[in-house]
PLY file of the C-alpha trace (Angstrom):
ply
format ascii 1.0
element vertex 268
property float x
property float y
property float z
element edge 267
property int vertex1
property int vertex2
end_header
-32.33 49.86 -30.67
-32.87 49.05 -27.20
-30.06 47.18 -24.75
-31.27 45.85 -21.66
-28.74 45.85 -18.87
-27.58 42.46 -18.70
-27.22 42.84 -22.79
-24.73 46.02 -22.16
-22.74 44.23 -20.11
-21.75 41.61 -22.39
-21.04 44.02 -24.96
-18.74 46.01 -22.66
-17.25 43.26 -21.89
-16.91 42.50 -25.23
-15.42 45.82 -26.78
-13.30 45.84 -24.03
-12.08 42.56 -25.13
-11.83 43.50 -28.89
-10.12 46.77 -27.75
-12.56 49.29 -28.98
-14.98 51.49 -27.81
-18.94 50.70 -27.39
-19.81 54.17 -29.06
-17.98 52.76 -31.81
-19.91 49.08 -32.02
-23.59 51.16 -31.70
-22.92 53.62 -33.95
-24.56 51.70 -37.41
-28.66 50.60 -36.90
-27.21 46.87 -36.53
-28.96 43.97 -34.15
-27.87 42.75 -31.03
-27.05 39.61 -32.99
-25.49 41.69 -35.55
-23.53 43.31 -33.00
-22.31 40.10 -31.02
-20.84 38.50 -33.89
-18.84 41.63 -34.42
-17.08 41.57 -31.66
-16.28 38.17 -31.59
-14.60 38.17 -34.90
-12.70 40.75 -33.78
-11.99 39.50 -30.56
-10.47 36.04 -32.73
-8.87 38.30 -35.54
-7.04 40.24 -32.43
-5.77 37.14 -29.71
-6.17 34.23 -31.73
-3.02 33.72 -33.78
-3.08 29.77 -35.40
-5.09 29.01 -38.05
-8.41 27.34 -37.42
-8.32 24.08 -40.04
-10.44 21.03 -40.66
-8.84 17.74 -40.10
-10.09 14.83 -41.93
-8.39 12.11 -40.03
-10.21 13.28 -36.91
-13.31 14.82 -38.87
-13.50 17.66 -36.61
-12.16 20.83 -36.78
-8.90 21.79 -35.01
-6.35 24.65 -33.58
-3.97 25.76 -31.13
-3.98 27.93 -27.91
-1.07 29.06 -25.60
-0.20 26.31 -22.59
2.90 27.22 -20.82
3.02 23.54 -19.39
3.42 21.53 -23.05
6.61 21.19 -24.38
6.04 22.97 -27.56
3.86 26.07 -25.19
0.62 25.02 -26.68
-1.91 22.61 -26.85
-4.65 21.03 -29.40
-8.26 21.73 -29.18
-10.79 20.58 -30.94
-14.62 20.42 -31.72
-16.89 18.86 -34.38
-18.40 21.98 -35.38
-16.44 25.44 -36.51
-19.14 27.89 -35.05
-18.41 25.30 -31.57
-14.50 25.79 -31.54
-14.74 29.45 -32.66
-17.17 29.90 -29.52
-14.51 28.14 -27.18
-11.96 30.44 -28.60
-14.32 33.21 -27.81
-15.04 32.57 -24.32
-11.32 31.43 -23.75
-9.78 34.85 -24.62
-12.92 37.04 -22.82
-12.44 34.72 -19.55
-8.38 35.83 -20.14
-9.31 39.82 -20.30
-11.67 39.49 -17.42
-9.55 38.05 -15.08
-6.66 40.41 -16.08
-9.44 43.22 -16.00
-10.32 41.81 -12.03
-6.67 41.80 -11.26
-6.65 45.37 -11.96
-9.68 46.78 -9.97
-8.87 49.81 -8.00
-10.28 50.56 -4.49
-12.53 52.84 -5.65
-14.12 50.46 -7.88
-14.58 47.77 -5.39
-16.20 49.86 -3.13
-19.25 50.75 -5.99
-19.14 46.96 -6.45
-19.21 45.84 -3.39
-22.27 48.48 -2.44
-24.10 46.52 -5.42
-23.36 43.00 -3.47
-24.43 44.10 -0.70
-27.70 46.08 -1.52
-28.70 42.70 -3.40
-26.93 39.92 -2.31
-26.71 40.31 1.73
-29.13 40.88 4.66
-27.32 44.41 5.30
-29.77 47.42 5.71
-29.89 50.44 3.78
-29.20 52.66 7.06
-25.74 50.62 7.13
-25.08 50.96 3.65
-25.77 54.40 4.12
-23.08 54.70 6.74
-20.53 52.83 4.67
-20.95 55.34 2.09
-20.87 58.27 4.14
-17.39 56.89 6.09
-16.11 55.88 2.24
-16.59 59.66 1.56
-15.17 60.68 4.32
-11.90 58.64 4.83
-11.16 57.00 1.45
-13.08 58.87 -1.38
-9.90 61.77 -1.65
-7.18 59.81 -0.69
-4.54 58.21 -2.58
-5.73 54.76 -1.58
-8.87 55.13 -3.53
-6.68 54.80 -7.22
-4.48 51.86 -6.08
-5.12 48.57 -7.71
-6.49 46.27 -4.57
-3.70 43.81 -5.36
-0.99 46.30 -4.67
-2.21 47.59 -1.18
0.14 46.21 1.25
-0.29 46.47 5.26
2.72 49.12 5.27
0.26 51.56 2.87
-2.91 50.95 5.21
-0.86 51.49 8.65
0.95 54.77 7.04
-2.48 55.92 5.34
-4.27 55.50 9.32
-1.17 57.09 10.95
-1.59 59.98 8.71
-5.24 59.97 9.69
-5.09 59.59 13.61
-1.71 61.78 13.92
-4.33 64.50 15.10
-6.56 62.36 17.03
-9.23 64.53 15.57
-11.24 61.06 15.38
-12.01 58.69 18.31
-11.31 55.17 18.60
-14.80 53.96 17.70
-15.06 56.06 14.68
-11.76 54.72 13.35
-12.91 51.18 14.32
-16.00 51.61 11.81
-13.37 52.90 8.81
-11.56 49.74 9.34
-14.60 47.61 9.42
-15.36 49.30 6.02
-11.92 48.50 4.68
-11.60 44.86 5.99
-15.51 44.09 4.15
-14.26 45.39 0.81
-10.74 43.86 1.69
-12.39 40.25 2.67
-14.83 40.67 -0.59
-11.84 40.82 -2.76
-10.63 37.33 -0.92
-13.62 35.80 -1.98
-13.94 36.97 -5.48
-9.96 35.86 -5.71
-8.96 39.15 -6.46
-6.54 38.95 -3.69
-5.29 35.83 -1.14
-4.98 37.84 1.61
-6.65 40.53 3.99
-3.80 43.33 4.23
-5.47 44.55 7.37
-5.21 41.86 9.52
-1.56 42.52 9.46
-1.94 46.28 10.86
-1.68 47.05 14.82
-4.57 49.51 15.19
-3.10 49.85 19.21
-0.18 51.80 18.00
-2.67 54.58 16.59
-3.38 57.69 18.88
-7.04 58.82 19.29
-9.17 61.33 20.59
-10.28 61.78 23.97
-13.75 60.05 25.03
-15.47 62.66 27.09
-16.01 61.83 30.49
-19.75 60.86 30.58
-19.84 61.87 34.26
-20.06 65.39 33.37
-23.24 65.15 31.46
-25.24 63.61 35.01
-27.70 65.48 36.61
-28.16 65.97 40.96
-31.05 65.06 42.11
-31.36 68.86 42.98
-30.87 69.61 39.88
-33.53 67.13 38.19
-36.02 68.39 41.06
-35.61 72.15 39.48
-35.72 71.25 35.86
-38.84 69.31 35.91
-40.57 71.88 37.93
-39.07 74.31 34.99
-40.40 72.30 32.58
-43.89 71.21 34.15
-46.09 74.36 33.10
-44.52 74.55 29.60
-46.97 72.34 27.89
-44.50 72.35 23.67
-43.49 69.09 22.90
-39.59 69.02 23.72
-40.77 70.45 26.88
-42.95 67.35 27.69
-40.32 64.71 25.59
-37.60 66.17 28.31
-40.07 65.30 30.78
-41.37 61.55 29.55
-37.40 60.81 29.24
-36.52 61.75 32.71
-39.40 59.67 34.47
-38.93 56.65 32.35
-35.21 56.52 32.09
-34.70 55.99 28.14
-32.21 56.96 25.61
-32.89 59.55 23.31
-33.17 57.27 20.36
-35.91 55.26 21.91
-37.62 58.58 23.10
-37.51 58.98 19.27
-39.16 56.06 18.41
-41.48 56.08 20.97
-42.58 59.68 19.58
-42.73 58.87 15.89
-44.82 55.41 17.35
-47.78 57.74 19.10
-47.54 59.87 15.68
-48.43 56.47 13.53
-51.22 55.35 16.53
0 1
1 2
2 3
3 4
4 5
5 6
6 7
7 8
8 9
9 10
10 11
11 12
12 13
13 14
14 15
15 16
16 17
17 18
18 19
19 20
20 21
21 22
22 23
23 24
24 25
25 26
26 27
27 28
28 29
29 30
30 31
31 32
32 33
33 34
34 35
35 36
36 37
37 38
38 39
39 40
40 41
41 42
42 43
43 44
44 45
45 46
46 47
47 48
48 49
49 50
50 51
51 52
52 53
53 54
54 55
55 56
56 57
57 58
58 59
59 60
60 61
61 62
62 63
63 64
64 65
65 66
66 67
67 68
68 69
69 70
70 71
71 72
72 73
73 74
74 75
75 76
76 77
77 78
78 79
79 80
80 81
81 82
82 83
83 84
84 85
85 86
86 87
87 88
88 89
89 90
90 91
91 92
92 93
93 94
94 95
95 96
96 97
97 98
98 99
99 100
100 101
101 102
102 103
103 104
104 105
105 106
106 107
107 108
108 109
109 110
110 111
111 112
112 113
113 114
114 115
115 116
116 117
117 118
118 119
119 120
120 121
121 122
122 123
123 124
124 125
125 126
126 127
127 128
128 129
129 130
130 131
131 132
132 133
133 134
134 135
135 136
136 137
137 138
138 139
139 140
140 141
141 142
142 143
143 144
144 145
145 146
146 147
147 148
148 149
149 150
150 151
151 152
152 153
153 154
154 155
155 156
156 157
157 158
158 159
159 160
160 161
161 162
162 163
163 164
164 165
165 166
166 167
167 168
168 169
169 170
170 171
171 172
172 173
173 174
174 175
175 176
176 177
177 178
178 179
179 180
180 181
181 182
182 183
183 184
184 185
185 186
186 187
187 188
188 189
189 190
190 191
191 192
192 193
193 194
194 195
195 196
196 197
197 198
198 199
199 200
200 201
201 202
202 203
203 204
204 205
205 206
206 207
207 208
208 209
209 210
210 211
211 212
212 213
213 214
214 215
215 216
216 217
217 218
218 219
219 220
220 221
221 222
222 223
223 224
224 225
225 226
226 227
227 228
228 229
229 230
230 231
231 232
232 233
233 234
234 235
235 236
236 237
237 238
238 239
239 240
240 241
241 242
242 243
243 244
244 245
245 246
246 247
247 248
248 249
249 250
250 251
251 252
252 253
253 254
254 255
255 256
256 257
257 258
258 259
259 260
260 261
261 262
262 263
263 264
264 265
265 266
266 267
């Protein structure tokens, strides 16, 4: 039998629901259909606790589900159809489980999802994405944030968690700037998907953080003397670093857009 991936996520979500496993649900040759139904009369034999009854009166059929705001902690529904109400019943209890299952998401398993959101639903390029991952490796992947549910990080865990990181100041200011800016994405995601109500990290005081050292640029400047003797160095070795060192020094560029400019004249 083959299960598409939209179709494997509803019967995930489904198991999960009915408390069972999926290896379990595919093991018999059964259809998709076959399958569904399943799970959805387990999912009503597990939550759903009052009896499901015809009532003549209202010619409809009728039961109960749990409403903390009656009286009596219930309320009525109804529906002219059984297979209808039984399908309300269904969809009540699986939108229950999934929000409980959202309020449970740990860091780690934001960060896959929000990867996914932003590969397909935002303008963000793959070279950033890339980056994201390779900071989430590098910062969060090992540490003890990574397990914690989203909804229990507090600004007290990030500012210990980056005072354990910067205590060192084996990292600079701008490479602890783009960690955070990973963190506050996946934090602000979680705001929007109403995982959470609140961005911990706006709370946390990245000036009382210690850094490393920028190196003084001034160090890496060149005399005029010393440009004058390089490029007559340089002139009669005709190797293409030789002649890049060359191009970069007469036009004034950054090595990035001497780069570019090479891998341009490679394409012409």
């Amino acid at each position: 039998m083959s299960i598409e991936e939209n179709q494997l996520n509803t019967l995930l979500q489904l198991a999960g629901c009915a408390k069972i496993s999926l290896d379990e649900v595919l093991k018999d040759d059964t259809t998709m259909k076959e399958i569904k139904t399943s799970l959805e009369n387990k999912i009503l034999r597990t939550y759903h606790k009052h009896p499901v009854y015809f009532s003549e009166s209202e010619n409809s059929y009728r039961t109960y589900i749990k409403d903390e705001t009656k009286p009596d902690k219930r309320r009525a529904v109804k529906r002219k159809k059984k297979e209808d109400l039984e399908k309300f019943l269904v969809d009540y209890y699986m939108e229950q489980y999934l929000d409980k299952t959202r309020k449970n998401i740990t860091l780690r398993e934001l960060f896959e999802e929000w990867m996914i959101y932003r590969r397909d639903e935002t303008a963000a390029k793959a070279g950033t994405i890339r980056k994201d991952k390779i900071d989430w490796g590098k910062f969060y992947r090992n540490s003890i944030l990574a397990d914690t549910k989203v909804a229990d990080i507090k600004p007290i865990d990030l500012i210990r968690f980056f005072r354990k990181v910067t205590k060192d100041r084996e990292y600079t200011r701008k490479r602890i700037t783009n960690a955070r800016s990973l963190l506050s994405g996946m934090l602000s995601y979680a705001v929007e998907e109403e995982i959470i109500t609140h961005n911990p990290i706006l709370d946390v005081d990245f000036k009382k953080f210690t850094y490393k050292p920028v190196e003084n640029q001034s160090d890496n400047v060149f005399t005029r003397d010393e440009v004058k003797k390089l490029l007559a160095y340089l002139r009669n070795i005709h190797e293409p670093y030789s002649l890049a060192i060359q191009l970069a020094f007469c036009l004034f560029i950054r090595i990035g857009e001497l780069k570019a400019l090479t891998q341009y004249v490679r394409c012409v």
